[in-house]
N, C-alpha and C positions, 0 to 999 in steps of 0.2 A: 648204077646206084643213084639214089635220089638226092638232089642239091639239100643241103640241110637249110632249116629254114631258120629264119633272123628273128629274135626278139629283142625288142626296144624298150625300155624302161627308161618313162621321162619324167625330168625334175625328182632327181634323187640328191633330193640337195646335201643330207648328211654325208653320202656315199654308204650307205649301210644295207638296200637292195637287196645284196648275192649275200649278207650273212645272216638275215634273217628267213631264209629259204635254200632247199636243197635243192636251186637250180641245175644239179649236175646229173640228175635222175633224167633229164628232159632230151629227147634229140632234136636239140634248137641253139644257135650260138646264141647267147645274149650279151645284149649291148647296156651300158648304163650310161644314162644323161647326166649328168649334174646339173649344167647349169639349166636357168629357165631359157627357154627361146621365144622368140615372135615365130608370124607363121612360115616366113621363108625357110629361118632357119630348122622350123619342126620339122617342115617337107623335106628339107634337106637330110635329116637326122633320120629319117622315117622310110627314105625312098629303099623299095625292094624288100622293105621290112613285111613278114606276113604276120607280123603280131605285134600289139603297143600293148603297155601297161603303162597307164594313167593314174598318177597319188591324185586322190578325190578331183578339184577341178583348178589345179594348177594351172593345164594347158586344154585351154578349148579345143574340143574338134569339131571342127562348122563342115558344114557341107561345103566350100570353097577348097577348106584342105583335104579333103574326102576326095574331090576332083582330081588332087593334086599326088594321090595314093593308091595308085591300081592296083599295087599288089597286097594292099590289107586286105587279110582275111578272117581277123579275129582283134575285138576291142577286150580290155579286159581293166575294169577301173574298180581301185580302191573302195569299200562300202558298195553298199546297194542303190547309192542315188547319186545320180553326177549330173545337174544340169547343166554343164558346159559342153556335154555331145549330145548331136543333132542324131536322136535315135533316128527319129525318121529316114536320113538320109542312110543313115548304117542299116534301115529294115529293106529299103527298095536297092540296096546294093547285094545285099545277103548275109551281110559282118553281123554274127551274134555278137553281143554287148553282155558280158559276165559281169560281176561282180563279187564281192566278198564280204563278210560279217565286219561288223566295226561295233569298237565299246562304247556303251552308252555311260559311261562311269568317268573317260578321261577327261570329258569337257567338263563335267559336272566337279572334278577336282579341280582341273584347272581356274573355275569359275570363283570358287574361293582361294583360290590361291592370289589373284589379282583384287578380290575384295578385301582383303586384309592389306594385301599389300598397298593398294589405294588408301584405304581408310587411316593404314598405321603408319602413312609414309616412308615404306619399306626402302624404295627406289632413292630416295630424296636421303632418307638418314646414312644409308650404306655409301654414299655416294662422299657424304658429307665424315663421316668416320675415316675413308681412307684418305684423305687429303687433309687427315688430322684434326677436323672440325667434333662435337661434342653436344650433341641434343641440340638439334635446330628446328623442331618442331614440336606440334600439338597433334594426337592424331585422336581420331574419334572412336567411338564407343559401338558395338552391335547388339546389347543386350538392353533391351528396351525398345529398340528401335524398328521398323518394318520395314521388310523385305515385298516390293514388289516383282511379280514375276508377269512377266511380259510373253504367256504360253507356259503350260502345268505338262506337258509330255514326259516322256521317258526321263528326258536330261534336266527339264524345270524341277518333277518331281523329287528329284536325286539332289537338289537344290534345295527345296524345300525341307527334305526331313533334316541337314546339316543346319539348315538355321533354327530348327527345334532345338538345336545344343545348344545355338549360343542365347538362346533366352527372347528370340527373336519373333512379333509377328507376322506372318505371313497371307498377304493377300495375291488375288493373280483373276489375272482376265485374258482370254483371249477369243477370239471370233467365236469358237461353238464351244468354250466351257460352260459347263452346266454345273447348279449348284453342287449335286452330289459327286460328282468328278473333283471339284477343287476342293471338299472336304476327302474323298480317298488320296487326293494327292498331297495333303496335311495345309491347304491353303483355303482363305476363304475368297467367295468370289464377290469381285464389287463388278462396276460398272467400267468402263474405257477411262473415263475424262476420270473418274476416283482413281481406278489404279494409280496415274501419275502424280496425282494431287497427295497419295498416302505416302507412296515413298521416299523411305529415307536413302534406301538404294534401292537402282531401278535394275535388275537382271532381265533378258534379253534373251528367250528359247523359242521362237517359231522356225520354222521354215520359209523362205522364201520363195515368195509366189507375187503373180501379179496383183494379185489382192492384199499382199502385206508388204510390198515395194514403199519403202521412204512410210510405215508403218510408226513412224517415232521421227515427226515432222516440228515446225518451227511452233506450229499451237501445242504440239504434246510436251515438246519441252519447254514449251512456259506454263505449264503446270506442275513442273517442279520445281521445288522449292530452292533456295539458293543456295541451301546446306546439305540439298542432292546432288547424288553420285551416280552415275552412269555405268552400268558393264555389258558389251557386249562382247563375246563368244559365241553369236550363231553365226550370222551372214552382214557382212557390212550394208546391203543393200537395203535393209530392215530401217538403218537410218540416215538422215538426210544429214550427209556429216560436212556439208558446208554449215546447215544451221546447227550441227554441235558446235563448231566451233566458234560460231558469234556468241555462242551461250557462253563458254568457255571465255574466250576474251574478255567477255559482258562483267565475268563475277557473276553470270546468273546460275552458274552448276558449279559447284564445290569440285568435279573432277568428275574425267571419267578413264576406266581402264578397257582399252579396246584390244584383241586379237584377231579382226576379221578387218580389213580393206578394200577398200572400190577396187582397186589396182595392184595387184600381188606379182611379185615381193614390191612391197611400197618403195616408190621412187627417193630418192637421195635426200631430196629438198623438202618432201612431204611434212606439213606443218604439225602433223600426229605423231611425226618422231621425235620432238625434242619439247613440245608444247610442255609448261611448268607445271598446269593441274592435268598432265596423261600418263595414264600409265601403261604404255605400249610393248604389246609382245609378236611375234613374229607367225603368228596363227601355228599355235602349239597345243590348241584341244584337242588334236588327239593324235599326238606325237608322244608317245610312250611305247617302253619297250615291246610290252604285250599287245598294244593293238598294232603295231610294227609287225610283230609276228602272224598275227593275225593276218593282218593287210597281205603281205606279200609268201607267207604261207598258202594260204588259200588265191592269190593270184597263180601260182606256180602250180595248185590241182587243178583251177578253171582252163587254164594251157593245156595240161597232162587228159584233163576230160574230154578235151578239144578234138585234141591230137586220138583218142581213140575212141570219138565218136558215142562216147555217153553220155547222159546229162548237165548238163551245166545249169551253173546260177545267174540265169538271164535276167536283165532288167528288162521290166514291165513299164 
């Protein structure tokens, strides 16, 4: 009888894994992580394992720890795009790299969810309410005001049509928008150095790439205005978040609400957890039930595909 094989499911930080999937269909023990690791302790956690599952890009897999894993033989990560594995080293090894569908809808709520919450001092008044305090702020207005979008895609757009309710304009630029794209995506398109200069909030949808790295640097945000606001929800690396935060100190940005970090989970001491104008969340775009199900649903058939030699949803 054949050794049953080992699956590893890392950074399962809720513990919720094994009930949003019928891992029990599968002949595989699985294991679940919780906590986050460094690399010793990944390899540690991974050794003899023939199968990881990866929540988007929590835990790098570098070709160092690829070295360090000779009995992987199937990666399988969260979404269809994980730039923190070294496909190349997974192509010259043999490890197919699956992946799975992800909502294009959770970030795009969550995106307003911290814009309101920013603007109307959500964080600051709830805070102030339990500890028996009673209106201690001013919070600002969305109707009238314009919305820049920093990338019109799937998730900008989904962005776009919600600030049509609240009475909001909507401008947006990003590298290859062209006019008639940011008019089907309900935005009009200005130039780079306009976008920042128009908004009153700046939202935050590219992809990160070597050409949009620190893409919202110390000249972009001194072009906005003092009584701008900042959100991002793509990738932290989009902005140069030493110089948000001189802007911040400065009074030169009214605030900003961030869910993505250089360094995940954000260390203890990190100056973006308790900063007066942030409104900080725990990279929650797209932690919801249904793309949970999604996520590790379809993690559990790219295994099952695996295991009997049909097609799979390989990344390219």
């Amino acid at each position: 009888m054949a050794p049953t094989l080992r699956c590893v499911i890392l950074d399962d930080y809720q513990g919720v894994a094994l009930s949003y999937a019928d891992w029990s269909a599968l002949p595989v023990d699985v294991e679940v992580v919780r906590e986050h690791l460094d690399p010793d302790g990944t390899a540690a956690a991974l050794a003899g394992a023939a199968v990881v599952v990866l929540m988007r890009e929590r835990t790098p897999l570098t070709r160092d720890l690829l070295d360090r894993l000779p009995d992987l033989r199937l990666v399988v990560t969260t979404g269809m795009r994980n730039a923190s594995i070294d496909l190349d080293a997974c192509r010259e090894r043999g490890i197919p790299v699956c992946g799975t569908a992800s909502s294009k809808t959770s970030t795009a709520e969550l995106t307003w969810a911290l814009v309101l919450g920013l603007l109307r001092q959500v964080g600051p008044e709830s805070r102030s309410l339990a500890a028996g305090g009673w209106q201690t702020t001013v919070g600002a207005d969305l109707a009238g005001r314009t919305l820049g979008l920093l990338g019109l895609g799937a998730i900008g757009s989904r962005v776009a049509r919600v600030a049509a309710a609240f009475d909001m304009d909507v401008v947006a630029w990003s590298p290859h928008l062209t006019g008639q794209r940011a008019a089907d995506g309900g935005a009009r398109l200005v130039d780079r150095d306009g976008l920042f200069a128009a908004a009153d909030v700046l939202s935050i949808h590219l992809v990160l790439a070597a050409t949009t790295r620190e893409i919202v640097g110390e000249r972009e945000l001194a072009l906005l205005r003092p009584s701008s606001y900042l959100v991002n929800t793509s990738r932290a690396g989009l902005v140069d978040t030493a110089a948000l935060l001189r802007h911040l100190d400065a009074g030169r940005l009214a605030g900003a609400a961030v869910d993505v970090f250089d360094t995940e989970p954000l260390p203890a001491a990190h100056p973006l957890r308790d900063h007066p104008r942030v409104l900080a969340t725990p990279h929650l775009g797209y932690v919801t039930e249904d793309n949970y199900r999604r996520f590790f649903g379809e993690a559990a058939e790219d295994v099952a595909a695996w295991l009997a030699g049909a097609p799979m949803r390989l990344l390219t």
